[in-house]
Backbone as CSV, one residue per row, in Angstrom:
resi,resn,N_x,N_y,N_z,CA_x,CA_y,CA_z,C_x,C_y,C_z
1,UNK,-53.507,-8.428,30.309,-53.485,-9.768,29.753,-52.371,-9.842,28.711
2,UNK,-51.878,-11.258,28.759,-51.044,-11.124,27.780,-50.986,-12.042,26.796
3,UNK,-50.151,-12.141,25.675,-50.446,-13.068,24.376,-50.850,-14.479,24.310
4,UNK,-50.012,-14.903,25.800,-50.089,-16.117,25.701,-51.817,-16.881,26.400
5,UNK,-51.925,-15.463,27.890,-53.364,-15.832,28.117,-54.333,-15.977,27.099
6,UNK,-54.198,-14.814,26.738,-55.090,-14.798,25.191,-55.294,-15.660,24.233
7,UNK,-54.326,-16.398,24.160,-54.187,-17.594,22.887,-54.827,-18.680,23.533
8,UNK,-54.122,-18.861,24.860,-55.012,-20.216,25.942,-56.502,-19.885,25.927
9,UNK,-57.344,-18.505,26.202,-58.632,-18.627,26.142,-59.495,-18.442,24.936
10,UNK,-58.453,-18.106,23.719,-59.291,-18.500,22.552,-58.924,-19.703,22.158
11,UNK,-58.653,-20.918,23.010,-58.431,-22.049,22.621,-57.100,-22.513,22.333
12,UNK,-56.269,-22.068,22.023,-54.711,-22.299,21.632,-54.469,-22.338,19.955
13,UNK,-53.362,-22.394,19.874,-53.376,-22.615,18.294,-52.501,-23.761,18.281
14,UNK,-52.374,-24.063,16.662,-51.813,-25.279,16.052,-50.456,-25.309,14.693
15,UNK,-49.501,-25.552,14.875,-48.879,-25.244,13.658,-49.664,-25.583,12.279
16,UNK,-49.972,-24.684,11.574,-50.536,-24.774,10.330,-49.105,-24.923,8.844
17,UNK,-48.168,-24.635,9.376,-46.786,-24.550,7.943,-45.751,-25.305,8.110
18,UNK,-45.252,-25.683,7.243,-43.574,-26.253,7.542,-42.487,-25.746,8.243
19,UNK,-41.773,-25.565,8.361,-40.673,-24.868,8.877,-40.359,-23.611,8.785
20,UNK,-40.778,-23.382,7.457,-40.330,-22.273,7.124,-41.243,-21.202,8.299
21,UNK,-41.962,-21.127,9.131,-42.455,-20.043,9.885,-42.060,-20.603,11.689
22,UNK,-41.110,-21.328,11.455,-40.823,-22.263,12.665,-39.941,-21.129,14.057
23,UNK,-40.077,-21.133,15.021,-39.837,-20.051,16.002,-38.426,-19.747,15.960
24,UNK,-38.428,-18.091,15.741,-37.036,-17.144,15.451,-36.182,-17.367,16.429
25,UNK,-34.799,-17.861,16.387,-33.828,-17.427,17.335,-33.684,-15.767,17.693
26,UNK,-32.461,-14.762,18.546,-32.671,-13.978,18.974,-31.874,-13.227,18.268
27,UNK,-31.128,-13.810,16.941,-30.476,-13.484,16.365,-31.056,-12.944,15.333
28,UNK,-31.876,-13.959,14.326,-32.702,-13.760,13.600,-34.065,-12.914,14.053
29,UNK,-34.571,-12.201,15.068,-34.962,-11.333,15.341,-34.122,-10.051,15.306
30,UNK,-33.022,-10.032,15.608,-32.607,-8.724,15.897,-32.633,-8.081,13.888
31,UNK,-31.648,-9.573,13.386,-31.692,-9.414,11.762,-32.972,-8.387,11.424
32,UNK,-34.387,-8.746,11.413,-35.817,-8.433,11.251,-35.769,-7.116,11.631
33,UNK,-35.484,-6.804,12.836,-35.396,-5.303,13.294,-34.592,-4.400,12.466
34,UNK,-33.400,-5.148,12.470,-32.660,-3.969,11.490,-33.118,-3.547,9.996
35,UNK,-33.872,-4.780,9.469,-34.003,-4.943,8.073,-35.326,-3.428,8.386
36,UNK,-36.379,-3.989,9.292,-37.501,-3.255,9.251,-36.961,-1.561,10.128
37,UNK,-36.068,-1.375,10.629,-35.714,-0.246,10.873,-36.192,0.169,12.014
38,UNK,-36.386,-0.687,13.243,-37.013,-0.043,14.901,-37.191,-1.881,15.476
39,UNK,-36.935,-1.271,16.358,-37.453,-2.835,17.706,-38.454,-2.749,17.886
40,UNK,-38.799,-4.369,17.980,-40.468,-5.013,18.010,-40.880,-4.698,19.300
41,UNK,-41.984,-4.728,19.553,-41.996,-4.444,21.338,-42.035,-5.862,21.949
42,UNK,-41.582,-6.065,22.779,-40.624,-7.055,24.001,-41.914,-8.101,23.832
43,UNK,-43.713,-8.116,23.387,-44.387,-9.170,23.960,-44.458,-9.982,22.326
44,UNK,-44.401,-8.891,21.038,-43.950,-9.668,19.998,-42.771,-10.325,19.625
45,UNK,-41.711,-9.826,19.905,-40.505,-10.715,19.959,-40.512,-12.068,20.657
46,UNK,-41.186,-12.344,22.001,-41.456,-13.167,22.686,-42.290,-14.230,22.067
47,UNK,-43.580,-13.676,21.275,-44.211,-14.421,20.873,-43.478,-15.179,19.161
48,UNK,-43.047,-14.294,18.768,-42.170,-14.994,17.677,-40.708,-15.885,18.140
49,UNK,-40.077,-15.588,18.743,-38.758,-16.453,20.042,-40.127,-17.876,20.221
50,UNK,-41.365,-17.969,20.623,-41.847,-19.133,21.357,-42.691,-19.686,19.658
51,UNK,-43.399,-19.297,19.472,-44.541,-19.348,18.043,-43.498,-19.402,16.822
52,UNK,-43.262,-18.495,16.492,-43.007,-17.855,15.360,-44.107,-17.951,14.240
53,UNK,-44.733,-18.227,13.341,-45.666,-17.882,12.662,-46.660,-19.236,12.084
54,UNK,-47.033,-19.062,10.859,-47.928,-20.099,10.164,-48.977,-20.451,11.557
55,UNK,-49.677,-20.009,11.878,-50.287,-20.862,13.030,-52.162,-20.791,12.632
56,UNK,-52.691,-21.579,12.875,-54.206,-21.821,13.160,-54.222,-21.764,14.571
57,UNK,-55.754,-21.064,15.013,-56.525,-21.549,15.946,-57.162,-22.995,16.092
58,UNK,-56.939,-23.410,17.253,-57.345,-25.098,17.470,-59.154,-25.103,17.184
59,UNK,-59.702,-24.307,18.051,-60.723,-23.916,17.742,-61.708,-22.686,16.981
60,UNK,-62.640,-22.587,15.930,-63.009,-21.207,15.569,-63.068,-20.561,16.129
61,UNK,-61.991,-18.923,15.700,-62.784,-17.816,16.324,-63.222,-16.670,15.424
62,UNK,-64.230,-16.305,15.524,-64.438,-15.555,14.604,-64.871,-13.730,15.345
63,UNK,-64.503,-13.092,14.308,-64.306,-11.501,14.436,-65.348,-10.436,14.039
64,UNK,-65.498,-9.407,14.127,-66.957,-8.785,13.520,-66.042,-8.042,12.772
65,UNK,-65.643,-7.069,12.053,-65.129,-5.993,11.288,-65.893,-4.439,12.388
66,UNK,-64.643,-3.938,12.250,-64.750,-2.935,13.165,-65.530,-1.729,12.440
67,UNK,-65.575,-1.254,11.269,-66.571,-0.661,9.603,-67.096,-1.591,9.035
68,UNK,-68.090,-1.301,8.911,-68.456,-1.429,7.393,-68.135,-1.264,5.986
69,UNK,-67.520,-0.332,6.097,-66.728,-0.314,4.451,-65.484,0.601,5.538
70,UNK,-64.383,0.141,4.177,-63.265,0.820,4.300,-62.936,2.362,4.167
71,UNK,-61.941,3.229,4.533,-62.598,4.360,4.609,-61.685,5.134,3.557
């Protein structure tokens, strides 16, 4: 499965921010890589190239915590 199925069956999401998290050209990705020192893998780059960030779910989803306390 991939990011985008995933996002369609937890409902989709919604831009939640201004611009400022508005979807990366391929340029400004590569920038990110160098700054952070290794390439993103090919389905996050994709999803930041289409998304890029600030986003809500359209609908709740909610998560359990994988611990109980931190370790």
């Amino acid at each position: 499965m991939n990011y985008q199925d995933e996002l369609q069956r937890l409902g989709g999401v919604t831009r939640a921010t201004a611009d400022a998290f508005a979807p990366l050209d391929p340029f400004a990705i590569r920038q990110l890589e160098r700054r952070i020192g290794f390439e993103l893998p090919e389905d996050y780059r994709d999803f930041l190239a289409r998304l890029g960030g600030g986003l809500n779910f359209k609908e709740e989803v909610a998560s359990e915590p994988l611990r109980d306390r931190p370790e």
